[in-house]
C-alpha positions as CSV (number, residue, x, y, z in Angstrom):
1,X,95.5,39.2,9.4
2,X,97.5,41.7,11.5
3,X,95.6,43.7,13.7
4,X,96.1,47.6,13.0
5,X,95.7,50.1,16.1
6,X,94.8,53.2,13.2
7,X,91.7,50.4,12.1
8,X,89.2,52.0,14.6
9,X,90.5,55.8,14.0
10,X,90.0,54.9,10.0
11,X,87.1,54.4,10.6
12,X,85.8,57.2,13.0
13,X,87.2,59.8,10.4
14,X,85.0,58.5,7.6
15,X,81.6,59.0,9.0
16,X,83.0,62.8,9.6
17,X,84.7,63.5,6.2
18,X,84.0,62.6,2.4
19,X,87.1,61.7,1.8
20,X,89.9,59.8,3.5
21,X,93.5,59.9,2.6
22,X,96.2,57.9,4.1
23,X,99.8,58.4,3.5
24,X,102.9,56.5,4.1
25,X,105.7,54.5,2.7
26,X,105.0,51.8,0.2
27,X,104.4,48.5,1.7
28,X,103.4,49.6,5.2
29,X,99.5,48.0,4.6
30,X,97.8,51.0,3.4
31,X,95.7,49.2,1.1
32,X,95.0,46.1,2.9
33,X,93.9,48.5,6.1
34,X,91.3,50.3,4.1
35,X,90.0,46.8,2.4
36,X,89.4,45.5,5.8
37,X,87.7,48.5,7.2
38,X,85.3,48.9,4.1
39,X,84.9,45.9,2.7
40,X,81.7,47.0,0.8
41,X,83.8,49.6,-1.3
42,X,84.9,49.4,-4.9
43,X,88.1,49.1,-5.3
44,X,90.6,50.3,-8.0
45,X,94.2,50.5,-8.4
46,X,96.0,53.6,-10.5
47,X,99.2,52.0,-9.9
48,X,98.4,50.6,-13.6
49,X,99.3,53.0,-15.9
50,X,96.1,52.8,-18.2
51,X,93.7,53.0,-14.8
52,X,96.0,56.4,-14.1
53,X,95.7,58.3,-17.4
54,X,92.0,57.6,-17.4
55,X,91.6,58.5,-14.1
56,X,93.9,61.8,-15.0
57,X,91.7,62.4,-18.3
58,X,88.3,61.2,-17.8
59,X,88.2,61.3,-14.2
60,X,84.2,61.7,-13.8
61,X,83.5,59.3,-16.1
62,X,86.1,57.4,-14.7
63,X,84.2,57.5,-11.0
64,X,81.5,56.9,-11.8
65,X,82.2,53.5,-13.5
66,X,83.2,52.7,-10.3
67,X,79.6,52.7,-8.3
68,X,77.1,55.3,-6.9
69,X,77.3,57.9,-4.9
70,X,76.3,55.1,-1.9
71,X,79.1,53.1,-2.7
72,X,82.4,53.7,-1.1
73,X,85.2,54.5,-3.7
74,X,89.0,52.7,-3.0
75,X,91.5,55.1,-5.0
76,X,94.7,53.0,-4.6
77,X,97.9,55.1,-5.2
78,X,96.2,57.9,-6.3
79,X,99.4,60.3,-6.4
80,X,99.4,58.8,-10.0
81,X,96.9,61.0,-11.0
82,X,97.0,63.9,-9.2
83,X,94.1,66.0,-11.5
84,X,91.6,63.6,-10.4
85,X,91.3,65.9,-7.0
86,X,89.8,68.6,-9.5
87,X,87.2,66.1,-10.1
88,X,86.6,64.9,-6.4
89,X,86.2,68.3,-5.4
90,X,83.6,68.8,-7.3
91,X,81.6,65.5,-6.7
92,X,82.2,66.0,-2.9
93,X,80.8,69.9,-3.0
94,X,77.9,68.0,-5.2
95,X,76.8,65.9,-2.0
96,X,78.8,67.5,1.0
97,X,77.4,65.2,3.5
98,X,78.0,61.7,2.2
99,X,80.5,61.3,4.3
100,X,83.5,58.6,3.2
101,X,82.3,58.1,0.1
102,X,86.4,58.5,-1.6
103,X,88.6,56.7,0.3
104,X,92.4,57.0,-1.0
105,X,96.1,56.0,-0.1
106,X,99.3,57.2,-2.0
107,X,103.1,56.6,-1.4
108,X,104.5,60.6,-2.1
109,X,103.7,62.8,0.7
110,X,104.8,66.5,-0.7
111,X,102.9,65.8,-4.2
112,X,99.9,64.5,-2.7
113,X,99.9,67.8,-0.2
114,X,100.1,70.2,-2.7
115,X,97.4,68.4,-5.2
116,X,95.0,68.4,-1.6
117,X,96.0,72.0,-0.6
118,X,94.8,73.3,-4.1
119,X,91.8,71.1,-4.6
120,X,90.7,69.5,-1.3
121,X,90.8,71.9,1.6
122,X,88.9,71.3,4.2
123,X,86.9,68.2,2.5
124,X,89.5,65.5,2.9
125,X,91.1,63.7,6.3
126,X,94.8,62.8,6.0
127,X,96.2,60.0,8.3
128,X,99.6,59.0,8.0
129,X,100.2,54.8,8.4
130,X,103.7,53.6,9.4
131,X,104.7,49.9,9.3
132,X,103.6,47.9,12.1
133,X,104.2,49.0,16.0
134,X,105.9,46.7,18.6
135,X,102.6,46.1,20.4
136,X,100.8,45.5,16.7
137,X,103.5,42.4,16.4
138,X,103.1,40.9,20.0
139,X,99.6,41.4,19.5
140,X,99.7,38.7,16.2
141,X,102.3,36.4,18.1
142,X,100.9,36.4,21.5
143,X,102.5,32.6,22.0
144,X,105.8,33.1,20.9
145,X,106.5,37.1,21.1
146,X,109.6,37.7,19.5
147,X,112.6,39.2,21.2
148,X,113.4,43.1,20.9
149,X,116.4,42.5,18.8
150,X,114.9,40.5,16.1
151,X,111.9,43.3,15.5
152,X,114.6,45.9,15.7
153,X,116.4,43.8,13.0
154,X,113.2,42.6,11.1
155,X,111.8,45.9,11.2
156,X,107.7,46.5,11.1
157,X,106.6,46.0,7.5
158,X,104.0,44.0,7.7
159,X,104.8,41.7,4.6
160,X,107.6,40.2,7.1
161,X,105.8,38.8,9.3
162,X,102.9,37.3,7.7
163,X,105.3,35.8,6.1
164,X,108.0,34.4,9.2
165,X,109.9,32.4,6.9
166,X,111.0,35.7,4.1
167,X,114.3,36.5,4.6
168,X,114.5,40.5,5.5
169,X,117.5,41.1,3.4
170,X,115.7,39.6,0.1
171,X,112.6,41.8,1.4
172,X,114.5,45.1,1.9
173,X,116.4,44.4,-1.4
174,X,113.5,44.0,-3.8
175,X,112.0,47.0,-1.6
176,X,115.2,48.9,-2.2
177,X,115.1,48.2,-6.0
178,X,111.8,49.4,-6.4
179,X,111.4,52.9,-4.4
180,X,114.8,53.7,-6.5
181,X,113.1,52.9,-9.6
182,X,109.9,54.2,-9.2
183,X,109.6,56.9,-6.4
184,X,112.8,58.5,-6.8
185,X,112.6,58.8,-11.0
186,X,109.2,60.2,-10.3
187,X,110.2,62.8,-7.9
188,X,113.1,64.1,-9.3
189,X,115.8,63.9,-12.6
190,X,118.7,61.8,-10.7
191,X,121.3,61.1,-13.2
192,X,123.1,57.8,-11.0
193,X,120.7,55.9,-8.9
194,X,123.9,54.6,-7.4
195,X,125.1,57.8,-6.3
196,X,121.5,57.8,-4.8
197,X,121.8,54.2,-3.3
198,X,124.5,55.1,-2.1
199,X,123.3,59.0,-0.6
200,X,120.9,56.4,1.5
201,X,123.2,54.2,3.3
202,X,124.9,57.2,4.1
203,X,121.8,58.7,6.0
204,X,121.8,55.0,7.5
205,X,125.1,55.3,9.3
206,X,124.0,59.1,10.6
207,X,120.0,57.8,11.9
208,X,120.0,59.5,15.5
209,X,122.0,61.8,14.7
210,X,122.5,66.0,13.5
211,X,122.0,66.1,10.2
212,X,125.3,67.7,8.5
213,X,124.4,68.5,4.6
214,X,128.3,69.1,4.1
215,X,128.9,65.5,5.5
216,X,126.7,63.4,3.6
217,X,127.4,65.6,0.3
218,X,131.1,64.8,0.4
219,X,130.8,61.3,1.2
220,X,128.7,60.6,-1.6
221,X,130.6,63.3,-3.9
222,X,127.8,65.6,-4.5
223,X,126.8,69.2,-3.7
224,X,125.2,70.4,-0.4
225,X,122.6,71.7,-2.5
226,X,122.0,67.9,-4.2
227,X,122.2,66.6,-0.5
228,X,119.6,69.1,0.6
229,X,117.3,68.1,-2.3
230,X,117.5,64.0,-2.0
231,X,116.8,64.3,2.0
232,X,113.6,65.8,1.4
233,X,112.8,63.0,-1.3
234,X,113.7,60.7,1.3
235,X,111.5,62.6,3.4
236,X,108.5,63.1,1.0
237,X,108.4,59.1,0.4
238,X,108.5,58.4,4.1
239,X,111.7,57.1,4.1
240,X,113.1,59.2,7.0
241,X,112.1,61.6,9.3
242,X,113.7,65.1,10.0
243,X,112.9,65.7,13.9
244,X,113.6,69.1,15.0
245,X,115.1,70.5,17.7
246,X,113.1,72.4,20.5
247,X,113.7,76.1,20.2
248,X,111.1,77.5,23.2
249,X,112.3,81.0,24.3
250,X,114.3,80.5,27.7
251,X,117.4,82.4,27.3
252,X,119.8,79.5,26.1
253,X,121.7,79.5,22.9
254,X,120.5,76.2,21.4
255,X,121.1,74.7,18.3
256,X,118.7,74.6,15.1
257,X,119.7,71.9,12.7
258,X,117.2,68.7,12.8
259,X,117.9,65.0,13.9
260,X,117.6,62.2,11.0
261,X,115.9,59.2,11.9
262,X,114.9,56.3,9.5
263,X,111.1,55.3,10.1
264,X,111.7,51.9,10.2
265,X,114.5,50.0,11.7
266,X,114.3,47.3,9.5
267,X,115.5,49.2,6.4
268,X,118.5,51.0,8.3
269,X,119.9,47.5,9.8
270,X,119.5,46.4,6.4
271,X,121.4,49.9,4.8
272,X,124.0,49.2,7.5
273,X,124.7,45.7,6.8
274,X,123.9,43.7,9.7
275,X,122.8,40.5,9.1
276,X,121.2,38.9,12.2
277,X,119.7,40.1,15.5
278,X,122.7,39.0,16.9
279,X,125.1,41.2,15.0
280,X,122.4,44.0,16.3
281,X,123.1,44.0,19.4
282,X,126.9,43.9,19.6
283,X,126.9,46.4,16.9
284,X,128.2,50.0,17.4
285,X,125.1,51.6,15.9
286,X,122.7,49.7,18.2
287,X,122.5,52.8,20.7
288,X,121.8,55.0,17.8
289,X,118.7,52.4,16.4
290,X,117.1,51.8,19.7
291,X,116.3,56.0,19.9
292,X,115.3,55.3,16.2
293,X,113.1,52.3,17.3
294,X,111.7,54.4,20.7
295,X,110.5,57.5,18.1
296,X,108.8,54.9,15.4
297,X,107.1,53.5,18.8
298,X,106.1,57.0,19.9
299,X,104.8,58.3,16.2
300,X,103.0,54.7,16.1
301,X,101.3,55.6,19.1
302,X,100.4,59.4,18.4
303,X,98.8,58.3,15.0
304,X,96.7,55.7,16.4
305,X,95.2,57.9,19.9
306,X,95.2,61.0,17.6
307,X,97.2,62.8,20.1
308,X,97.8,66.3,19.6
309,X,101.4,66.1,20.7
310,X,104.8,67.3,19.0
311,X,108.2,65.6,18.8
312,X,111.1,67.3,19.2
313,X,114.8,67.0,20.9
314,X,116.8,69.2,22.8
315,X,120.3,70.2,22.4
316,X,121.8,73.6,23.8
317,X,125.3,75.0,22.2
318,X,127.4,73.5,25.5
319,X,126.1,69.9,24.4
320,X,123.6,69.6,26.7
321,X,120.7,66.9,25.3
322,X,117.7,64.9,26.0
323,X,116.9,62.5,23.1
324,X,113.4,64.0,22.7
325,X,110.8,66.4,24.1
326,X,107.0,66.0,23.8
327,X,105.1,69.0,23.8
328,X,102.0,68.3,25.2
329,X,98.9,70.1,27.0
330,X,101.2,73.0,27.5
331,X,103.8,71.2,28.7
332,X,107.5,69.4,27.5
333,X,108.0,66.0,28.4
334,X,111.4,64.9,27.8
335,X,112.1,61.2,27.0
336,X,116.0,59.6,27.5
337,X,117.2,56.1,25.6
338,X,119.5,54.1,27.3
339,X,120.3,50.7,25.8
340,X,120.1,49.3,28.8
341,X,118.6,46.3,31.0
342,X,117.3,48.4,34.0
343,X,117.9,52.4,33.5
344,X,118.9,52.8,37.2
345,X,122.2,54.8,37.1
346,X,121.9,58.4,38.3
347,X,124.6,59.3,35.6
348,X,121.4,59.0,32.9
349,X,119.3,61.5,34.8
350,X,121.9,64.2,34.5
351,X,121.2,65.8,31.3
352,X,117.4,65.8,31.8
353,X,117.7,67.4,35.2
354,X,119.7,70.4,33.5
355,X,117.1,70.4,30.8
356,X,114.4,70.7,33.2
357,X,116.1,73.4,35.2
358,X,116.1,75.7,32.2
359,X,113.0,74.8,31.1
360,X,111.2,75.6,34.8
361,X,107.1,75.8,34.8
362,X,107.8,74.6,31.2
363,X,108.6,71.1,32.1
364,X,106.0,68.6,32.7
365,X,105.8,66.5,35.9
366,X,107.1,63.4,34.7
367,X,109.7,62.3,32.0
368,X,110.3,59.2,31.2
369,X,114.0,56.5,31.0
370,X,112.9,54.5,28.3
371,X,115.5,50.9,28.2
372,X,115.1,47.7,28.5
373,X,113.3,47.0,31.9
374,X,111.8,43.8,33.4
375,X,109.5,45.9,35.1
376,X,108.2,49.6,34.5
377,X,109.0,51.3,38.1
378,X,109.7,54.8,39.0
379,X,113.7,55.6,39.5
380,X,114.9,55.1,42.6
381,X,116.9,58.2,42.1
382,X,114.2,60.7,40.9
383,X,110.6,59.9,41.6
384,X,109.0,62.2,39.1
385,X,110.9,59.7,36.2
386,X,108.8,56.3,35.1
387,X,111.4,53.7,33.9
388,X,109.7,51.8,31.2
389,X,110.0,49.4,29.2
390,X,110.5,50.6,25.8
391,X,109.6,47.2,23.5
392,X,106.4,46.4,25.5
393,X,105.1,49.8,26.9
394,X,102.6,51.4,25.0
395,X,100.5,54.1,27.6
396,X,103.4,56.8,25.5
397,X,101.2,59.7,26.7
398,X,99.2,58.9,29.8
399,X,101.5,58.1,32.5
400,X,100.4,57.2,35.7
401,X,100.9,59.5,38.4
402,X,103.5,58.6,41.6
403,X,102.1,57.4,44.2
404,X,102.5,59.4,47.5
405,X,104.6,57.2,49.0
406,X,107.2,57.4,46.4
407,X,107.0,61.3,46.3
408,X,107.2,61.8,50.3
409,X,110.9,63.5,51.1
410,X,112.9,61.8,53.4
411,X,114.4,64.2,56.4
412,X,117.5,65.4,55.7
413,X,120.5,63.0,57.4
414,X,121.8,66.0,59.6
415,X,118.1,66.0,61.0
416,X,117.9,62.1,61.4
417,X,121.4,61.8,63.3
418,X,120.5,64.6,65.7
419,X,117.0,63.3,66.5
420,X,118.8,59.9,67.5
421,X,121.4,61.5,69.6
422,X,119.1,63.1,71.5
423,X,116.9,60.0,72.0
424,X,119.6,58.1,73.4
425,X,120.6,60.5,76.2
426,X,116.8,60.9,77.1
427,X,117.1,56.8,77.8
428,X,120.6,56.7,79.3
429,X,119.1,58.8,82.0
């Protein structure tokens, strides 16, 4: 078994809710997460279509088939059968205070909001499980932790590496297969689930990047309006994330359109074609997945501390950017990717410290280089930045403060070389 940083959190929100709900794409270990926290609950599955249209039909009879109101209840996939939250709302306003007595997962973000918004207001927890983190990996292999590239390449779903020997391209083809089948019928009427294959490699070659509607549409030979609609499928099955850009009030003209990032990096080397680790790391888009790797390890982290923190990216009209901006405790940290072994130039810095000047009492204290590091240290050319490591660090939001020997001004030169002069005519008399 692979250890899961949310296992603990899971676990915490039960004993203050009646109902659990995690979201996320398929195969990222929802299921197996909630077995091994509660291995005393019953368990069902409405990914079987019978076990669905009795659950949709007969829900409380259905329930309570499945145990008493002691037992915890396992609905697997419950997006299936999405009138059953009629009936938990009223079994859970029956017995308010049994806390995590329905514990569910489903793969279809937007439908299961609106069935929970309608039903299950204020009487259901929603976490949102990704595949597995960087530190969640080293953690399992803490004798032979694998290089950057390959987890870049392999990506984090957690079939892959229980299972070292599956080839990712067979994995992310039967995956591939599947959510077209299944996810993407159910959501929406697509007449050529080629034109949609081929919509998603498209969004591969573009993950750190703008999102341009107009673009992907015309590559693909659709509308703008089509493009619009199969980005936020892509987005309700956890496919991708839209970041969005920050848009605080400080007197610059910056820009509103979103960032696309795939959530895993797995399934976008795998979109683009590249077929080993290798082939990652000389490839052109390798910049483009290590920011896409450095949000998955930032969302990873969020989601398992519970952080109250938001994610955007900033971008002003001249082309001024920082990969992305935390918002946090009143405060915007910004965060640059360099694919890079040690982060040192000044030339990186630039962009952040016009960022920061706009921003003024608005920025935090320290911002962060995130490349490829030997060892976390602070940047020789700007104290206030920690250089970290981005594959093995995992304190994302509580940085350490500079110590006060690294923050203490040097005198200016002018200063130094007059002090001297001085000095040496006091001796040569």
């Amino acid at each position: 078994m692979i250890e899961r940083k949310m296992l603990s959190r899971l676990q915490t929100v039960a004993r203050h809710y009646p109902a659990v709900l995690i979201t996320g794409a398929r195969q990222t270990g929802k299921t197996t997460l909630l077995r091994e926290a509660f291995p005393e609950a019953a368990f069902t599955t409405l990914d079987l279509p019978s076990a669905a249209y009795e659950a949709e039909h007969n829900g409380l009879s259905f329930l309570r088939s499945l145990g008493s109101n002691s037992t915890p209840i396992i609905l697997d996939e419950v997006q299936y059968a999405p009138q059953i939250f009629r009936t938990l709302k009223m079994l859970v306003d029956e017995d308010r205070h049994n806390m995590g007595r329905f514990l569910m997962t489903g793969s279809q973000k937007f439908a299961l909001m609106q069935s929970v918004s309608e039903s299950m207001a204020g009487r259901v927890a929603i976490i949102e499980l990704e595949s597995l983190s960087a530190s969640e990996i080293m953690d399992s292999r803490p004798m032979s932790v694998p290089p950057v590239e390959e987890v870049m390449w392999r990506g984090g779903y957690p079939e892959l590496w229980r299972s070292p020997d599956m080839s990712p391209r067979m994995f992310y083809g039967s995956y591939l297969a599947t959510y077209l089948e299944r996810d993407v019928r159910q959501l929406i009427n697509v007449t050529s689930l080629r034109d949609f294959e081929r919509f998603i490699r498209m969004c591969a070659l573009r993950t750190g990047n703008l999102v341009n509607l107009d673009g992907l549409a015309s590559d693909v030979g659709i509308t703008g309006n089509t493009a619009k609609q199969w980005l936020s499928v892509l987005e309700a099955s956890n496919i991708i994330q839209l970041v969005q850009p920050y848009l605080g009030n400080h007197g610059k003209r910056l820009i509103k359109t979103p960032k696309l990032f795939f959530k895993d990096t797995g399934l976008a080397a795998f979109l683009l074609g590249i077929p080993s680790p290798e082939a990652l790391v000389s490839s052109p888009f390798v910049g483009a997945l290590w920011e896409t790797f450095v949000l998955g390890q930032l969302i990873r982290s969020r989601e398992a501390e519970d952080m109250p923190a938001e994610i955007y990216f900033w971008r002003d009209a001249h082309g001024t950017e920082v990969d992305f901006a935390i918002w946090l405790n009143g405060r915007l940290h910004l965060i640059e990717c360099k694919w890079s072994e040690n982060g040192g130039e000044s030339s990186h810095l630039k962009p952040m410290h016009k960022v920061r000047s706009d921003l003024g009492q608005t920025a935090a204290a320290t911002h962060l280089l995130v490349c490829r590091t030997p060892i976390n240290h602070w940047h020789p050319h700007d104290p206030t930045v920690r250089v970290v490591n981005g594959y093995r660090f995992r304190d994302w939001y509580s940085l350490p403060i500079p110590e006060q020997s690294v923050l203490r001004e040097e005198p200016p030169p002018a200063a130094k070389r007059t002090k001297k002069t001085v000095s040496v005519k006091r001796k040569s008399r």
